[in-house]
Residue frames relative to the residue before (quaternion, step in Angstrom):
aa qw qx qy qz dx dy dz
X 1.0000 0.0000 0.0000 0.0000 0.00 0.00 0.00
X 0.4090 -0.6824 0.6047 0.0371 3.52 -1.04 0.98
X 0.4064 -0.6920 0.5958 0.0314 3.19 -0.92 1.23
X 0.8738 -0.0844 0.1339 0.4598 3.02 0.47 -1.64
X 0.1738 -0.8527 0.4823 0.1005 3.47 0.97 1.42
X 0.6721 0.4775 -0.4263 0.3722 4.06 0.42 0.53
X 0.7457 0.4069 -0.2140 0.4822 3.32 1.32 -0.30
X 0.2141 0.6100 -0.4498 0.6162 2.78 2.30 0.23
X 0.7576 0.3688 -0.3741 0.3874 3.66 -0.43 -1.32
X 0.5428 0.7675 -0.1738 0.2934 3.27 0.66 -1.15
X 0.7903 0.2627 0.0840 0.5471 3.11 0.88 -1.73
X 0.5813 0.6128 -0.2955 0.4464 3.37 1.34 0.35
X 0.7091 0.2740 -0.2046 0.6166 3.03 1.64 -1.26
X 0.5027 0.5881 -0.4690 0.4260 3.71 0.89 0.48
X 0.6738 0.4478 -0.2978 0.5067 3.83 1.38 -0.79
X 0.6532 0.5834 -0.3082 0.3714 3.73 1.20 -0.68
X 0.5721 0.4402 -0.2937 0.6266 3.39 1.59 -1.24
X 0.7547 0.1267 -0.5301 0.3653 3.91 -0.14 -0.21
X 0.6188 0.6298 -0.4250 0.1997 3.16 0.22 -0.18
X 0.5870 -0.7214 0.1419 0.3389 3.22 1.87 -0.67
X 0.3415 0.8588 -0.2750 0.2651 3.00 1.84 0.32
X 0.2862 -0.6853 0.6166 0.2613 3.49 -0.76 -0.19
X 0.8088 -0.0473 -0.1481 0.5671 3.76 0.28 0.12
X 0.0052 -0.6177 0.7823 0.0799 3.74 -1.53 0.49
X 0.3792 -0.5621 0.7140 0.1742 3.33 -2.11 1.19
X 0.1041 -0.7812 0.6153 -0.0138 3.53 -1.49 0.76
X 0.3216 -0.7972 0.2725 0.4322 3.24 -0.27 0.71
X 0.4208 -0.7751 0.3210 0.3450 3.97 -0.61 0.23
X 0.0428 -0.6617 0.7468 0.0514 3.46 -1.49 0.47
X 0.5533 -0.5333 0.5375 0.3472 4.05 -1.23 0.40
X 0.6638 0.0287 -0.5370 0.5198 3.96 0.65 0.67
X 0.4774 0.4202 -0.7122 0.2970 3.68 -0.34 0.63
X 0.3243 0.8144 -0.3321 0.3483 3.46 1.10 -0.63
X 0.7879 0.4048 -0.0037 0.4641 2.84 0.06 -2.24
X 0.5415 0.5280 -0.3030 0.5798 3.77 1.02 -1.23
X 0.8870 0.1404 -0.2883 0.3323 3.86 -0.01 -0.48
X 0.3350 0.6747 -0.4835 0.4458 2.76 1.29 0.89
X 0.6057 0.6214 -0.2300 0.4405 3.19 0.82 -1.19
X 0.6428 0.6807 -0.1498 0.3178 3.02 0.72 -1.76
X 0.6404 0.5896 -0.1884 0.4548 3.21 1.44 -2.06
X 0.7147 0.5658 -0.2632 0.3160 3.43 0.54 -1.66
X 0.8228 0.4409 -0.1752 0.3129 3.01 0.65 -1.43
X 0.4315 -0.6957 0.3879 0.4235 3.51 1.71 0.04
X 0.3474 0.7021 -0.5305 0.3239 3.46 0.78 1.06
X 0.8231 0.0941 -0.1254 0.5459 3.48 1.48 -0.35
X 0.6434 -0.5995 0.2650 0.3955 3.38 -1.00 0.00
X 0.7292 -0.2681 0.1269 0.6167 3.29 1.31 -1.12
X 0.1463 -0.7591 0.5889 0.2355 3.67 -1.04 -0.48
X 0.0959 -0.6875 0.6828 0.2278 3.05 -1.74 0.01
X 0.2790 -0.6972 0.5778 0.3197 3.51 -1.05 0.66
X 0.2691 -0.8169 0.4976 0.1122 3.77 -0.70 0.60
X 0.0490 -0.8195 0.5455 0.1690 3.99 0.80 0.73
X 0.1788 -0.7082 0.6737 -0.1123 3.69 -1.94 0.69
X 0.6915 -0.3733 0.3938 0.4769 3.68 -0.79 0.40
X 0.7836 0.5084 -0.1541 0.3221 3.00 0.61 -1.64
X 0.4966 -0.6628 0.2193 0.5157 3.27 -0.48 -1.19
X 0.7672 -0.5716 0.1406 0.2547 3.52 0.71 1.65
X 0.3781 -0.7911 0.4662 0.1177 3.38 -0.76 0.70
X 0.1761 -0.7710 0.5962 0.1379 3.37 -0.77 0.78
X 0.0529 -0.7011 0.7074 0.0723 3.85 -0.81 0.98
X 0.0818 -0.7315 0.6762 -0.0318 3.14 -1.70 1.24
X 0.3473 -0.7270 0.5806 0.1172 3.48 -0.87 1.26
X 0.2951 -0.7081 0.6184 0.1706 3.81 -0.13 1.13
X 0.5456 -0.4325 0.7003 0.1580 3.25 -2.23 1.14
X 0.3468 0.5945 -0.7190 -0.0964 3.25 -1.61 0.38
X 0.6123 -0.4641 0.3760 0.5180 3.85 -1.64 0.63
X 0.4593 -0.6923 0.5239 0.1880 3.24 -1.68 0.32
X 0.5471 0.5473 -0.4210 0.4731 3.44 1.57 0.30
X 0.7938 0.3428 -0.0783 0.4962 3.45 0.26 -2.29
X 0.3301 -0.6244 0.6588 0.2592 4.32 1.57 -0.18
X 0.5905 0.4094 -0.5918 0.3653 4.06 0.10 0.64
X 0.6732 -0.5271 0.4005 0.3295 3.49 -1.64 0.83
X 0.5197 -0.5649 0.5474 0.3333 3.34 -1.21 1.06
X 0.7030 0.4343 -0.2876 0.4843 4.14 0.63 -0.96
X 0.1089 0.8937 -0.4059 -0.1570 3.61 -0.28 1.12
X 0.7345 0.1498 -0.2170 0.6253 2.97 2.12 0.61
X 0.0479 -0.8215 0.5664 0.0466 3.79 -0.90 0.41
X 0.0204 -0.8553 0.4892 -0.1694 3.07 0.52 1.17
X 0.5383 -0.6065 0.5680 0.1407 3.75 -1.22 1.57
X 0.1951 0.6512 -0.7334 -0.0025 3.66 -0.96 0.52
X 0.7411 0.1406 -0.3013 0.5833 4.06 -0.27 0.11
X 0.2582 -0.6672 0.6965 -0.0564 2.76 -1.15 1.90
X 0.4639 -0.5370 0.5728 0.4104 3.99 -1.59 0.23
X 0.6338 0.5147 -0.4117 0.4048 4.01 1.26 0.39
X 0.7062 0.0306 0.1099 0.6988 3.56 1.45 -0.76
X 0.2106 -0.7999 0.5588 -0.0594 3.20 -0.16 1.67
X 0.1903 -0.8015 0.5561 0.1104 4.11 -0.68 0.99
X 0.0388 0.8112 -0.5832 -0.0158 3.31 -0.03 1.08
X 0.3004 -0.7162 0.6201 0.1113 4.00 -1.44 0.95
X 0.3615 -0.6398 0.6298 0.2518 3.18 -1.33 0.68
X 0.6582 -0.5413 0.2590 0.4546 4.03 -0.81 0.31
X 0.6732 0.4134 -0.2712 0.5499 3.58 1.03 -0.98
X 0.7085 0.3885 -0.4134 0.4198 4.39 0.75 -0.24
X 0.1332 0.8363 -0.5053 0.1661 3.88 1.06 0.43
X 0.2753 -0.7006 0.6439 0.1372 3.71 0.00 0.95
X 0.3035 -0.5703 0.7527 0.1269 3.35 -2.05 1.77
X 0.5274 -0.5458 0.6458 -0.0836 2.75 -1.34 1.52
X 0.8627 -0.2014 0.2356 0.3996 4.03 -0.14 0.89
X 0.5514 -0.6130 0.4235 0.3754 3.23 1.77 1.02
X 0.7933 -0.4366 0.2180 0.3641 3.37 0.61 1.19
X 0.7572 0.4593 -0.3609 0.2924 3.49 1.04 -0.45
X 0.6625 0.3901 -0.3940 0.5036 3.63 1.40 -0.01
X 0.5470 -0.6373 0.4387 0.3196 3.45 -1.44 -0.50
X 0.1853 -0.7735 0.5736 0.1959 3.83 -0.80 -0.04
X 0.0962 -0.7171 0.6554 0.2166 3.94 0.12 1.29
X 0.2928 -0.6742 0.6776 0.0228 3.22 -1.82 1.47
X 0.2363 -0.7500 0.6168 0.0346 3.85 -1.16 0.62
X 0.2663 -0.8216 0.4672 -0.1889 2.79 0.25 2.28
X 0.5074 -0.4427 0.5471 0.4973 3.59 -1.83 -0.18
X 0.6918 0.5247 -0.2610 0.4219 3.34 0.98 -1.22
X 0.6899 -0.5398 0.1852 0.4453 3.43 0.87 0.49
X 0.6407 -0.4320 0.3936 0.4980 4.00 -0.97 -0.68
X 0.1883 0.6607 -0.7049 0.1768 3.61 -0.79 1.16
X 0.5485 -0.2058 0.5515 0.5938 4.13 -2.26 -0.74
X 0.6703 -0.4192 0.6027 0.1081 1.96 -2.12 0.70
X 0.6231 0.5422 -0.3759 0.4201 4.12 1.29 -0.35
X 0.4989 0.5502 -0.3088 0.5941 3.31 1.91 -0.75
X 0.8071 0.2280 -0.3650 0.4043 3.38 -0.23 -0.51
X 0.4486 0.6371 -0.4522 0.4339 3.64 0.85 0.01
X 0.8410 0.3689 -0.1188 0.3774 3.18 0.87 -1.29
X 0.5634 0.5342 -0.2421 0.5819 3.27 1.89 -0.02
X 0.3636 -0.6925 0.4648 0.4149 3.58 1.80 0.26
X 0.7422 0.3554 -0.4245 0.3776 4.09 -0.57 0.01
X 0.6515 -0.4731 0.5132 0.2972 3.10 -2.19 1.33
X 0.3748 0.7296 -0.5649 -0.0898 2.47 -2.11 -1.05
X 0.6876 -0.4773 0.3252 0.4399 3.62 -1.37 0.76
X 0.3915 -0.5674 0.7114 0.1370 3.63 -1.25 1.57
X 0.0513 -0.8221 0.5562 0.1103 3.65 -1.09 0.78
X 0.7220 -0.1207 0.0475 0.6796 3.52 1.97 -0.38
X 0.4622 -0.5880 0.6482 0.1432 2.87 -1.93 0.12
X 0.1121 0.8007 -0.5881 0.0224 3.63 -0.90 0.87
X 0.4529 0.7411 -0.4956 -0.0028 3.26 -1.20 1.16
């Protein structure tokens, strides 16, 4: 049983990229989903495939790494709202994330998107991480 099935995700594709893989299976839910969606856009991975099952489906991701130095494009993925001390943002207090150069995926009304989207769509919501 999982406690916390996001830092699960989280902490899977942080042990696969150092470790050096090219693909890790996770198990799925519709906001990991949304998270590797996110993930996709922003060029943080290479690709995914959601895989569906009776159950509740697997998500394989195929990890990015540079093609010179062979070190993971993701060089950190760090948990901020925990299921002990949730961090919720109003639209204008959106925390920069590496002086602008990483991202923070935000859990909105308007669904899971950055934290620059929801800034720019004008609505809070529960900061679930930090990637850069």
């Amino acid at each position: 049983m999982l406690t916390d099935p996001i830092s699960d995700y989280l902490t899977r594709i942080r042990n696969a990229s150092r470790a050096g893989h090219r693909v890790v299976n996770i198990p799925g839910s519709n906001l990991k989903r949304e998270m590797t969606k996110i993930l996709f856009d922003q060029g943080y991975i290479l690709s995914y495939k959601f895989e569906e099952d009776k159950l509740q489906g697997n998500i394989k991701i195929a990890l990015k790494y540079d093609r010179l130095t062979k070190e993971p494009v993701i060089k950190k993925l760090q948990r901020v709202s925990k299921p002990g001390l949730r961090k919720y943002s109003g639209s204008q207090d959106y925390p920069r994330v590496l002086n602008g150069l990483g991202i923070a995926i935000v859990s909105t009304s308007h669904g899971v998107m950055t934290s620059k989207q929801a800034a720019k769509d004008n609505v809070g919501g529960e900061v679930l991480c930090y990637v850069y």
